[in-house]
Backbone as CSV, one residue per row, in Angstrom:
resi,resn,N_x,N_y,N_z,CA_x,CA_y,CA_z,C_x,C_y,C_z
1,UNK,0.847,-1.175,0.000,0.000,0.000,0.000,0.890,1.235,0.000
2,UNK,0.356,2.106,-0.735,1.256,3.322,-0.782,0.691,4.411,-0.733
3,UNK,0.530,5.936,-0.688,0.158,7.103,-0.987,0.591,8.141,-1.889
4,UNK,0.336,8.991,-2.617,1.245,10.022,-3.143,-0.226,11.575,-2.421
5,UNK,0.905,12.188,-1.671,1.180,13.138,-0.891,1.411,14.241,-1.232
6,UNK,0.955,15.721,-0.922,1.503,16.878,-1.406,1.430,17.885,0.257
7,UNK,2.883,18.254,0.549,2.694,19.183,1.455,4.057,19.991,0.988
8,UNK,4.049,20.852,1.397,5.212,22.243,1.061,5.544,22.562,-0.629
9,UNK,4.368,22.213,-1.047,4.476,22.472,-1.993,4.937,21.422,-3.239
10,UNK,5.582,20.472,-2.744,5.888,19.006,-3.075,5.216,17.933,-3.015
11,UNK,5.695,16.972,-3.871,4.802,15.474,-4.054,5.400,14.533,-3.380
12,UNK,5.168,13.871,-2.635,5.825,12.847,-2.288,5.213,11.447,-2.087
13,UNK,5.720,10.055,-2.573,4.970,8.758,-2.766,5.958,8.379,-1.132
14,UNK,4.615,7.836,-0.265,4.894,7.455,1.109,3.772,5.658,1.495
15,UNK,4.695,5.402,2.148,4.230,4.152,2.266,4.273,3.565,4.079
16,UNK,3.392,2.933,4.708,3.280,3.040,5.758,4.908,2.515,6.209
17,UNK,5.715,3.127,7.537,6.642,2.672,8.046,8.118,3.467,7.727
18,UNK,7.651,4.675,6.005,8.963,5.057,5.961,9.145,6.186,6.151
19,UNK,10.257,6.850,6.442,10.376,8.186,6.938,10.664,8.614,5.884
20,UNK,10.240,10.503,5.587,10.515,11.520,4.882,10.970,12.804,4.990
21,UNK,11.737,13.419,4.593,11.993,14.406,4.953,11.020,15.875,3.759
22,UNK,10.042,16.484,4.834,9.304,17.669,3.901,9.707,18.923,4.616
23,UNK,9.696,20.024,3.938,9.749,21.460,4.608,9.380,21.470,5.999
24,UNK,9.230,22.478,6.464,9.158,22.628,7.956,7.362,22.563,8.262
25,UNK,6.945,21.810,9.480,5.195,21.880,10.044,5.498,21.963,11.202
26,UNK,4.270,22.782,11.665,4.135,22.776,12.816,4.290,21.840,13.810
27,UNK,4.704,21.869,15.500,4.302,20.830,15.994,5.905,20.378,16.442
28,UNK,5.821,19.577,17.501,6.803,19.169,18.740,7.451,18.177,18.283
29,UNK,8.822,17.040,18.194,8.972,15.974,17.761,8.222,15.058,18.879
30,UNK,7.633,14.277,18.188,7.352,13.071,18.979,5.698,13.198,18.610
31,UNK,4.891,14.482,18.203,3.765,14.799,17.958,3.223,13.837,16.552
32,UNK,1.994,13.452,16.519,1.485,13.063,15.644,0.429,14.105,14.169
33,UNK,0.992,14.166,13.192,0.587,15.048,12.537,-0.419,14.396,10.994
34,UNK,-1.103,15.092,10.746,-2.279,14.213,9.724,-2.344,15.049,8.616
35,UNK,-1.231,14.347,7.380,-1.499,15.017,5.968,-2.762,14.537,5.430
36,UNK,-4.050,15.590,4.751,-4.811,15.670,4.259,-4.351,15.980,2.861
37,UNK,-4.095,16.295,2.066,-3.454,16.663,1.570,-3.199,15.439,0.155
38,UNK,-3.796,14.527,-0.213,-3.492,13.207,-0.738,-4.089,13.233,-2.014
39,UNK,-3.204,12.752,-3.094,-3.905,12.895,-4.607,-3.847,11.313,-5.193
40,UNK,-2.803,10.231,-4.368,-3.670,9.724,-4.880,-3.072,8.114,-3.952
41,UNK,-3.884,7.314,-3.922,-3.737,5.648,-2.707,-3.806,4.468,-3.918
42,UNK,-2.959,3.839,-3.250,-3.288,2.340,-4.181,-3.300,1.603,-2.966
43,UNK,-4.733,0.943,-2.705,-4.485,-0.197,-1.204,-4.358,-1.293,-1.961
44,UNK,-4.123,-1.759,-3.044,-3.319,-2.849,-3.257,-2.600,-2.957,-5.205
45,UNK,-1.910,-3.791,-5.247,-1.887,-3.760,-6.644,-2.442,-3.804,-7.250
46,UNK,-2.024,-3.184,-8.477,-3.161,-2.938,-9.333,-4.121,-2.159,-9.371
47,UNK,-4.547,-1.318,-8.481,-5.594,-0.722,-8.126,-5.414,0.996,-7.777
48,UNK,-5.200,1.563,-7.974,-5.431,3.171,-7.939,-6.358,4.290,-8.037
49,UNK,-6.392,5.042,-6.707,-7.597,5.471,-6.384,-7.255,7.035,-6.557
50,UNK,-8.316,7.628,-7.435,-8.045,9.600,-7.327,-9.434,10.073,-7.418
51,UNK,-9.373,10.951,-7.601,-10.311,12.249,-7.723,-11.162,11.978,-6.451
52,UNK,-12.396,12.105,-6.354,-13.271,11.825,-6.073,-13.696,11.021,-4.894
53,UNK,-12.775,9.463,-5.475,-12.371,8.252,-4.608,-11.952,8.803,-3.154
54,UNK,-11.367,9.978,-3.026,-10.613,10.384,-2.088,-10.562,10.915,-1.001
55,UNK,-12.214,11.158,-0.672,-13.276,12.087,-0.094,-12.544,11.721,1.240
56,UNK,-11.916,11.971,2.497,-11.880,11.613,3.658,-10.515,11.097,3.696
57,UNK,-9.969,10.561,2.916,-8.515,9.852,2.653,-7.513,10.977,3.521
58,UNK,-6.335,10.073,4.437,-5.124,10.936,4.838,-4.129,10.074,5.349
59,UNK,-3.117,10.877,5.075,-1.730,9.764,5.483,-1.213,10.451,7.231
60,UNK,-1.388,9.653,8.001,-1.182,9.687,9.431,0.750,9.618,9.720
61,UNK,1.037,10.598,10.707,2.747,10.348,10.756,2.884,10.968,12.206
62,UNK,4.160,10.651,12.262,4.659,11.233,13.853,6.549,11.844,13.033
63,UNK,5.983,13.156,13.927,7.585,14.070,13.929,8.284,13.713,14.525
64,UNK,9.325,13.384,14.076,10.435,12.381,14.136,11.588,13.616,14.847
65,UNK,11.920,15.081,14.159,13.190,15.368,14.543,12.857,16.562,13.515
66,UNK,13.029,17.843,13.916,13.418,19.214,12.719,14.726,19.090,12.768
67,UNK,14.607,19.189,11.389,16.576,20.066,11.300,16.562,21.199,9.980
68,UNK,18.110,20.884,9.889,18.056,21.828,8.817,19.089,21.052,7.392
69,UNK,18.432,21.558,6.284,19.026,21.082,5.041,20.273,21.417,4.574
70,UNK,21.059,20.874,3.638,22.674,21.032,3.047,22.296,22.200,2.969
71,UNK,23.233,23.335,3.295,23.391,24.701,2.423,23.772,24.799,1.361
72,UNK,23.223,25.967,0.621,23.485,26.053,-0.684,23.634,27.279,-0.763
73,UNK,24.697,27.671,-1.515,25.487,29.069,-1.562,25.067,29.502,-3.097
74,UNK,24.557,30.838,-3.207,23.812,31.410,-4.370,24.962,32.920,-4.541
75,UNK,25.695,32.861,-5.967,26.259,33.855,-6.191,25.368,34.580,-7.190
76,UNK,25.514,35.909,-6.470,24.957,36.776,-7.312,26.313,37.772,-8.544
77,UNK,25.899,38.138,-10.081,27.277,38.876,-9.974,26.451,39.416,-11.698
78,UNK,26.956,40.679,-11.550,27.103,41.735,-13.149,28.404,41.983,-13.464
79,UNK,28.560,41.487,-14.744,30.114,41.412,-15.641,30.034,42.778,-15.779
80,UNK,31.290,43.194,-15.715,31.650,44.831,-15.882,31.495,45.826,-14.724
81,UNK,30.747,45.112,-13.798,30.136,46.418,-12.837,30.780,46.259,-11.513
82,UNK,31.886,45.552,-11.227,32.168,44.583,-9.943,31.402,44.815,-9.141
83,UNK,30.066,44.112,-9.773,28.966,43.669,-8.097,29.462,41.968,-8.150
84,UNK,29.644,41.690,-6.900,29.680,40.144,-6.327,28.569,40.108,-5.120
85,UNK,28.100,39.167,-4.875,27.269,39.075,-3.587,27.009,37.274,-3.486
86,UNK,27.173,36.568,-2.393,27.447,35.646,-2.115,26.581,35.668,-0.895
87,UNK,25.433,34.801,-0.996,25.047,34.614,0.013,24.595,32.687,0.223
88,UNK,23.854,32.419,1.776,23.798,30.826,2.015,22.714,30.634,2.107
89,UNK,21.954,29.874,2.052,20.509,28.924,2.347,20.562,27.654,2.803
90,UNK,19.923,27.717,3.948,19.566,26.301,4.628,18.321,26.091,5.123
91,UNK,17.325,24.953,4.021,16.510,24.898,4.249,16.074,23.934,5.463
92,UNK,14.833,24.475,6.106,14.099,24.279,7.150,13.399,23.272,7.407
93,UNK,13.701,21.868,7.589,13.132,20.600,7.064,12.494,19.764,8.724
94,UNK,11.163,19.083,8.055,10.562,17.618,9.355,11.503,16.595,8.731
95,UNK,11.300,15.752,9.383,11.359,14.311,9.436,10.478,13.729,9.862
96,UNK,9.831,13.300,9.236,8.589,12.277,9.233,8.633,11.017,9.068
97,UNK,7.865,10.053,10.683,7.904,8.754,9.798,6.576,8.427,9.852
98,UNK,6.327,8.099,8.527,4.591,7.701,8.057,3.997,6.057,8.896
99,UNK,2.851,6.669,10.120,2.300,5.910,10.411,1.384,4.792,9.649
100,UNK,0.550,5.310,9.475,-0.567,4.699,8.476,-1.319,5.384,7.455
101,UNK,-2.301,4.820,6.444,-2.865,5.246,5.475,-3.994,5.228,5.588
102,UNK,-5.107,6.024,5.477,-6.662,6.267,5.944,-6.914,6.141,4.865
103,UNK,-7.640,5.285,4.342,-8.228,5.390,3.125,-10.049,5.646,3.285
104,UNK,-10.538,6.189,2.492,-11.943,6.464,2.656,-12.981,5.367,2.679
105,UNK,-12.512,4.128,1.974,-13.058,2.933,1.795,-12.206,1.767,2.045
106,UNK,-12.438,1.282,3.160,-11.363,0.149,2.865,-11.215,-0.595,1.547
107,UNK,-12.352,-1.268,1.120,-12.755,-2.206,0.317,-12.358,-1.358,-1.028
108,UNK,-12.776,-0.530,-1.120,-12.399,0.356,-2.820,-13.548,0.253,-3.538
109,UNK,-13.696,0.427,-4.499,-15.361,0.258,-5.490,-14.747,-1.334,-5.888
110,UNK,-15.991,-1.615,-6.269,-16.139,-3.059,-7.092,-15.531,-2.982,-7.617
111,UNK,-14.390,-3.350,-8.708,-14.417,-3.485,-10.544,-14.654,-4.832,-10.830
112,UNK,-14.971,-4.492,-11.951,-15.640,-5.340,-12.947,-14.911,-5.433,-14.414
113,UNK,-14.790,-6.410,-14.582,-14.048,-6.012,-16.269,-15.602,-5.516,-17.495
114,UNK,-15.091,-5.705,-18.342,-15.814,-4.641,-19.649,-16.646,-6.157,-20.054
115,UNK,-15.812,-6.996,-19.846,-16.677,-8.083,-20.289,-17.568,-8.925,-19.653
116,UNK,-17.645,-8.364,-17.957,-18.155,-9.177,-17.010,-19.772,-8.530,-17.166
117,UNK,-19.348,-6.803,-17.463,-20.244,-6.085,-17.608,-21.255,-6.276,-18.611
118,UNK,-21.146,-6.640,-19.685,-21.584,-6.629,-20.830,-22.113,-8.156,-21.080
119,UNK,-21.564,-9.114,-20.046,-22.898,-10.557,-19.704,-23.932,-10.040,-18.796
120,UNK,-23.563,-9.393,-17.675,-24.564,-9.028,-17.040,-25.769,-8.053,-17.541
121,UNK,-25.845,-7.551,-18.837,-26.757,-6.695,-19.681,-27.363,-7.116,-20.931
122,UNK,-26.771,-8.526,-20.940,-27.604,-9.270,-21.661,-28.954,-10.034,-21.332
């Protein structure tokens, strides 16, 4: 079973048990936090659930640890003019490890193949 996830602006495919690292959320380590936020669940193979399907769906996690991301050094510069400017960024990151997956239906809709359909309308 898996999820694909959107928080900080990012997508992320999460699966119960593994940790992630997303931008910074609110909230204490050790706190339990509930992405709503979900575009799209497969509770088993083969099977993939969106739009609609999704009514109530959320991926459950506990804050693991904030930190902070590799820095990354951004030069700024105009040829001819000696401007230089050098500055750092370190982004502001959770650690998340994904409890479980709420799905809106356990069971999922029926399917049916095209041909199971088309005895039953005879």
């Amino acid at each position: 079973m898996y999820a694909v996830i959107e928080t900080g602006g990012k997508q992320y495919r999460v699966a119960p048990g593994q940790s992630i690292e997303v931008e910074r959320l609110p909230g204490e380590p050790g706190s339990e936090v509930e992405l709503n936020r979900v575009l799209a669940i497969s509770p088993r193979p083969g099977v993939l659930l969106t739009g609609e399907e999704l009514q109530g769906a959320a991926v459950r996690a506990v804050i693991e640890a904030h930190l902070r991301g590799k820095k990354i050094r951004v030069f700024k510069f105009k040829r001819k003019k000696q401007y230089k400017r050098t500055i750092g960024h370190r982004q502001e990151l959770t650690r998340l490890k994904v409890t479980g997956i709420v799905t809106p239906v356990e069971a999922g809709p029926s399917e049916q193949s095209p041909v199971e359909e088309e005895q039953h309308g005879e």
